[in-house]
C-alpha positions as CSV (number, residue, x, y, z in Angstrom):
1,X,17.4,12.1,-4.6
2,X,17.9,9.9,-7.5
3,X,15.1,11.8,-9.9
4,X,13.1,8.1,-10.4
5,X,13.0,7.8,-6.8
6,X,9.7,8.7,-4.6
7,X,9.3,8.7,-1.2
8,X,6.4,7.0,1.0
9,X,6.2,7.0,4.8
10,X,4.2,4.3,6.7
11,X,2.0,5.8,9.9
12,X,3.9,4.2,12.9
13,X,1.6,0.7,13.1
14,X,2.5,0.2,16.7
15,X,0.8,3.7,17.9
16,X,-3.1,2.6,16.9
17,X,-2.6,0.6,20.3
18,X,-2.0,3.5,22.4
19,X,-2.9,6.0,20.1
20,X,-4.5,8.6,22.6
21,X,-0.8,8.5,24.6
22,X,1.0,8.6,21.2
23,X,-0.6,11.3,20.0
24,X,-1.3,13.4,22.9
25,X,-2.3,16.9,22.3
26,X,-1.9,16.8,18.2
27,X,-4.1,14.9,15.6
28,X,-3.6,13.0,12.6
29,X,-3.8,15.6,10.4
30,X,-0.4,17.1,12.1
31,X,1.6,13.7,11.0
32,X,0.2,14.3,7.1
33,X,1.1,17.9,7.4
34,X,4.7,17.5,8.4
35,X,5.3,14.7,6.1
36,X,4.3,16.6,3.5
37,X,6.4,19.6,4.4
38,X,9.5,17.0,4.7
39,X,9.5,16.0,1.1
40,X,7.4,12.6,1.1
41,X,5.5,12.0,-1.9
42,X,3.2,9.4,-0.1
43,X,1.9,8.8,3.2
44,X,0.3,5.2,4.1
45,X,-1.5,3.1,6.7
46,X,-2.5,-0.2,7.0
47,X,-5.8,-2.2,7.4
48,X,-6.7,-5.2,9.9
49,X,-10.6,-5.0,10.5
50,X,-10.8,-7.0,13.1
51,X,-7.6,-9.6,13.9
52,X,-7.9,-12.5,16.2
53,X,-5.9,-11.8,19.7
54,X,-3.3,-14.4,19.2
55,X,-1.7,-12.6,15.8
56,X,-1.8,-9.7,18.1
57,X,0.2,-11.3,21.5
58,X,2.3,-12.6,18.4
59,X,3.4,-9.6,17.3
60,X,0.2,-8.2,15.1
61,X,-1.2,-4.9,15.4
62,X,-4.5,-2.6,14.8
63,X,-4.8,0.1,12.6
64,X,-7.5,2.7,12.0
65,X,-10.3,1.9,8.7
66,X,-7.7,3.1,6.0
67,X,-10.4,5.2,3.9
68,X,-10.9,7.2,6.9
69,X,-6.9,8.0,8.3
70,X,-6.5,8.4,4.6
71,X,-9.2,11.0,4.2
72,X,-8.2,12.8,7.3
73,X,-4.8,13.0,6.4
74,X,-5.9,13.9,2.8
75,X,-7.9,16.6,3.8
76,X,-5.1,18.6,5.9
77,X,-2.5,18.5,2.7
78,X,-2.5,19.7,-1.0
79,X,0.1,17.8,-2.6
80,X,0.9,14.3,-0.3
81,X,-0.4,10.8,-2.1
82,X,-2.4,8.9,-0.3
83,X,-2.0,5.1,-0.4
84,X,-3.4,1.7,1.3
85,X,-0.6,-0.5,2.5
86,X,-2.4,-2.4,1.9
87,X,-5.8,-3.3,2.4
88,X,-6.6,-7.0,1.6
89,X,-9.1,-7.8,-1.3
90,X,-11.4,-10.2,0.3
91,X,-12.5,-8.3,3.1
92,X,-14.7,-6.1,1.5
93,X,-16.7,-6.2,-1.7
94,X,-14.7,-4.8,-5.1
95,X,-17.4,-2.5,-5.6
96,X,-17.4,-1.3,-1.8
97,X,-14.0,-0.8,-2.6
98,X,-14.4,0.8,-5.7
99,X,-16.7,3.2,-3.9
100,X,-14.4,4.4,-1.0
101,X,-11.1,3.8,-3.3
102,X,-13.0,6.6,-6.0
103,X,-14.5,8.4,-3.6
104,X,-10.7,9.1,-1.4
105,X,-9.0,9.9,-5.4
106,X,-12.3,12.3,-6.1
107,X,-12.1,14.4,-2.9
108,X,-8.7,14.8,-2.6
109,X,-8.0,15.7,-6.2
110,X,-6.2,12.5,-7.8
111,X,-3.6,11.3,-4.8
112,X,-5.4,8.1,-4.2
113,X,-3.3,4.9,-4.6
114,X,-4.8,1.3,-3.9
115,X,-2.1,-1.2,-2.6
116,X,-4.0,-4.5,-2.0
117,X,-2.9,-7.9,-1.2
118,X,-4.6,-11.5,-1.2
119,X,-3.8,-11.8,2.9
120,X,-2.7,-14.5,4.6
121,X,-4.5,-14.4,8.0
122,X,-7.1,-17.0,8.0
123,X,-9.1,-15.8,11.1
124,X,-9.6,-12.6,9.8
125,X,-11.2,-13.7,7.0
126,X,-13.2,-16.1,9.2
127,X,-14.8,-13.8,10.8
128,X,-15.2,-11.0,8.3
129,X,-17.5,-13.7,5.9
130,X,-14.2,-13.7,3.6
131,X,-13.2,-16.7,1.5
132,X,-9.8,-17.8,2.5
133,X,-9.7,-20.4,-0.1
134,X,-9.1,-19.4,-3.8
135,X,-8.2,-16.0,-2.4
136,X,-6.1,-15.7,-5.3
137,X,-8.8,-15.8,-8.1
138,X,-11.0,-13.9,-6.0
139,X,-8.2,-11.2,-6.3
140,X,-8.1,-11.3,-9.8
141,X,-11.5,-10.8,-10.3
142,X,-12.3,-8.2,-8.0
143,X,-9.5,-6.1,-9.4
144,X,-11.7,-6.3,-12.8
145,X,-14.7,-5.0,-11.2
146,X,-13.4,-2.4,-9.4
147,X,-11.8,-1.1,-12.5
148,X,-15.1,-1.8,-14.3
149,X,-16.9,0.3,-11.2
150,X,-14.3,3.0,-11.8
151,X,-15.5,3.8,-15.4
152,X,-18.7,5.2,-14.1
153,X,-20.6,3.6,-17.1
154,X,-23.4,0.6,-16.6
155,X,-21.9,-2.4,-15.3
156,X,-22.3,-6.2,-16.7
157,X,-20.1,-8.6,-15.6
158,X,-22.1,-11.8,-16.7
159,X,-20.4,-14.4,-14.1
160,X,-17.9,-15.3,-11.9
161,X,-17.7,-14.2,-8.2
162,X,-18.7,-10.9,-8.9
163,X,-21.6,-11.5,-11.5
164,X,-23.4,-7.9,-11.7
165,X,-25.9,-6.2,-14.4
166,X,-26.3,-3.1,-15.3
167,X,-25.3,-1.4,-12.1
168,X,-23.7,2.4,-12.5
169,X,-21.8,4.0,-9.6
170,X,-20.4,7.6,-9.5
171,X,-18.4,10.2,-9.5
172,X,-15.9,8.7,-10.8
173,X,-12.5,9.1,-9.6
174,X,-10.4,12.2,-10.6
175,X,-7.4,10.3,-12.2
176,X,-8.8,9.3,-15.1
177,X,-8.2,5.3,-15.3
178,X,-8.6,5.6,-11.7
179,X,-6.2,5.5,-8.9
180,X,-3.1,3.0,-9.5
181,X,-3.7,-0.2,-8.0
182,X,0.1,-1.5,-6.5
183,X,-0.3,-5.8,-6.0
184,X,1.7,-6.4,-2.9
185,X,3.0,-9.8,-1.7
186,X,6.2,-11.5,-3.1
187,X,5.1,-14.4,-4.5
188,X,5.0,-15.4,-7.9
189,X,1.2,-15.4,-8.2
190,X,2.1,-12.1,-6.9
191,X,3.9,-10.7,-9.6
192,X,1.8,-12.3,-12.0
193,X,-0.7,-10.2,-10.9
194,X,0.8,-7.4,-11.2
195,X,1.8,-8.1,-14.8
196,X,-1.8,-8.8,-15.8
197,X,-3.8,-6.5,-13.7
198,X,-1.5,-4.3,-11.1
199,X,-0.2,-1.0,-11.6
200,X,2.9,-1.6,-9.1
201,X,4.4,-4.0,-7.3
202,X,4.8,-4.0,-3.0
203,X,7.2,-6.3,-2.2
204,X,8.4,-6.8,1.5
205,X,11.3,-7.9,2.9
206,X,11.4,-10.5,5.4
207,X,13.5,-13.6,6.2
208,X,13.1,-17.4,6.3
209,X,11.1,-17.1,9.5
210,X,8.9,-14.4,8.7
211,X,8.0,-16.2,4.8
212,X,6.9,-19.3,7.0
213,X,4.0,-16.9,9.0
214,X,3.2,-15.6,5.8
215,X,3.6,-18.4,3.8
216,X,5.5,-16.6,1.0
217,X,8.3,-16.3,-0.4
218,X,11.8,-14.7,1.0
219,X,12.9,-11.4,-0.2
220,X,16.5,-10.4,1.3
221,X,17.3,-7.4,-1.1
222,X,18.0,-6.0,-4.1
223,X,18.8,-9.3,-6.2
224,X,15.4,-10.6,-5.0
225,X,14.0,-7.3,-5.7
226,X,15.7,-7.4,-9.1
227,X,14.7,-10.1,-10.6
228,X,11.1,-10.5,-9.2
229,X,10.6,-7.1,-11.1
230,X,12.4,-8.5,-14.0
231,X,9.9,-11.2,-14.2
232,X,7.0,-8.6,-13.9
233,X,8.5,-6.6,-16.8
234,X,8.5,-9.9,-18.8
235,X,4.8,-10.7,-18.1
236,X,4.1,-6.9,-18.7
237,X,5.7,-7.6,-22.1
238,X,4.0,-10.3,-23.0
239,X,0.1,-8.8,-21.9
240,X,0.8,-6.1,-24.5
241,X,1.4,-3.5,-21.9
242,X,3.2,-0.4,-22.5
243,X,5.4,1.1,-20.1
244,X,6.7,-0.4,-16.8
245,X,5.5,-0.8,-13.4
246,X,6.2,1.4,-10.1
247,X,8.2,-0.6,-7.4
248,X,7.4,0.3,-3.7
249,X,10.0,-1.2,-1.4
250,X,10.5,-0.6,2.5
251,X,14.1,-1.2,3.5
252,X,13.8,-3.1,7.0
253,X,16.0,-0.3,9.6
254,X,15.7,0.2,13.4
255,X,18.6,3.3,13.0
256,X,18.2,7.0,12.9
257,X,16.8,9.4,10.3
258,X,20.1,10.3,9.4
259,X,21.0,6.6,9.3
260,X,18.6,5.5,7.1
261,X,19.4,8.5,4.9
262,X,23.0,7.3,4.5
263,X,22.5,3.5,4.4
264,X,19.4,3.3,2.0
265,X,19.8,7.1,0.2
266,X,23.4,6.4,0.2
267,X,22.4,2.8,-2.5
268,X,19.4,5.1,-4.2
269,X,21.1,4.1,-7.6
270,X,21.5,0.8,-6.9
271,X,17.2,0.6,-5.7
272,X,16.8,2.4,-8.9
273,X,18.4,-0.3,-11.2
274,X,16.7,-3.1,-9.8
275,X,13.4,-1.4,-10.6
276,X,12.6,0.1,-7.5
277,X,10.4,3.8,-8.0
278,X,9.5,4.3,-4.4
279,X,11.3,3.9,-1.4
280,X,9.2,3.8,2.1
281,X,10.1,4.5,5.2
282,X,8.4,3.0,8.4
283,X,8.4,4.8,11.4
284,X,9.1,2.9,15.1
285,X,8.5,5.9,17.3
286,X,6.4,5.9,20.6
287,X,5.0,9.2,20.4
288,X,4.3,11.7,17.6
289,X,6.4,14.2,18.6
290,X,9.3,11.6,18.2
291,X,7.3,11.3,14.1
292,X,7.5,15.2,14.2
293,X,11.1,14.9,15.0
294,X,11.9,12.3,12.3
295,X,9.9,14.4,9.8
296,X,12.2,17.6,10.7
297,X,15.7,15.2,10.1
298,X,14.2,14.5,7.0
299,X,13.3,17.6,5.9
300,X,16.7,18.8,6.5
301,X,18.4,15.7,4.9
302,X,16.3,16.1,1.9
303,X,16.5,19.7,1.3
């Protein structure tokens, strides 16, 4: 592995369906434990509360309340991180999510990273009482109160959406600015973000088809990745930050283990000089012995 490469794998999306058939006998604490024991330095799921049925026939799927798999999974491993990908800001308070984001980094000693995203479904926000207009502000400023939250000092934020006085919440986490907070989406609001408030950057890849669902923009590959992360660096530069951000790309591939290895692993230099820090893998498989099975190919491919 190319030594400013991590790895991240993604908890199959399509199981939470059929989960008690996918994962039979076993529990999720076995998928954290052998993606731990493979090599991966991160292990994520998703988040959709409560998504309308016609996203779902579409295509969509479920997912289990992040904070909780997470915690599981957390609680079964020493060393794994532990990372939302990604929950979307408007669906819960920033201080509800400051709460369970602090709470996940304090109990499982400092592995807690919070990928977030503005979000693009509309009837989810409907019916969860979010804003779906001026999502993007909203973002911003719930990213400042969480971090606020984090401090475990008095709160005053004097106005905007999340107007609060003198309001304290602990512990705090364990990392000590709190847990890294990766922006994901691809557009350039997105990155803009990330220059001014993110600790990383999520992009995902998808065609022209796909950026018309999610009414973003197209990332094809490494020249998109490239210069959407030279763009971040530029903003980064010019907010007076030190230092760069992380990159957390996932390579779309329906091949083996031992493909992936060789087609993605085989360009890890090439990820690397377009920015990218962590490379994530997202497993397809219909049953976790298949996810045990990956986990062992990767083990030996990584060792």
């Amino acid at each position: 592995m190319h030594p400013e490469l991590k790895l991240s794998v993604q908890i199959p999306m399509g199981a939470i369906k059929h989960w008690e058939r996918w994962i039979g006998t076993r529990h999720l604490s076995d998928v954290a434990i052998a993606a731990e024991q493979a090599g991966f330095d991160a292990i994520s799921v998703t988040d959709h509360p409560f998504p309308p049925d016609a996203w779902l026939a579409a295509g969509g799927h479920h997912s289990f309340d992040p904070f909780v798999a997470l915690s599981w999974m957390g609680a079964a491993t020493s060393r794994i991180r532990l990372l939302t990908n990604l929950i979307v800001a408007a669906y819960r308070s920033p201080y509800v999510t400051a709460k369970a984001a602090s709470s996940l980094d304090y109990l499982s000693g400092g592995r807690a990273i919070l990928g977030m995203g503005a979000g693009y479904l509309e009837p989810e926000f409907a019916v969860l009482g979010a804003q779906f207009g001026g999502r993007g502000a909203r973002f911003d400023a719930a990213i400042e109160a969480i971090r606020a939250a984090w401090t475990g000092e008095s709160v005053t934020i004097p106005d905007g959406p999340f107007a609060v006085a003198e309001h304290t919440t602990l512990p705090r986490p364990a990392q000590p600015s709190g847990p890294p907070i990766w922006i994901g989406g691809n557009s350039k609001a997105a990155r803009q973000r990330v220059a001014k408030h993110g600790d990383g950057w999520m992009p995902f890849q998808q065609g022209e088809e796909m950026a018309r669902i999610t009414g973003t923009a197209v990332v094809s590959g490494l020249d998109d990745i490239a210069a959407g992360h030279a763009d971040i660096k530029a903003g980064w530069a010019a907010a007076g930050r030190a230092g760069a951000p992380d990159v957390c790309f996932c390579p779309q591939h329906r091949g083996t283990v031992e493909q992936w290895c060789e087609t993605v692993l085989g360009r890890e230099r090439d990820y690397a000089a377009a920015g990218v820090t962590w490379l994530a893998y997202e497993s397809h498989v219909r049953s976790v012995e298949e996810f045990l099975a990956e986990m062992a190919a990767f083990q030996a491919a990584l060792s």
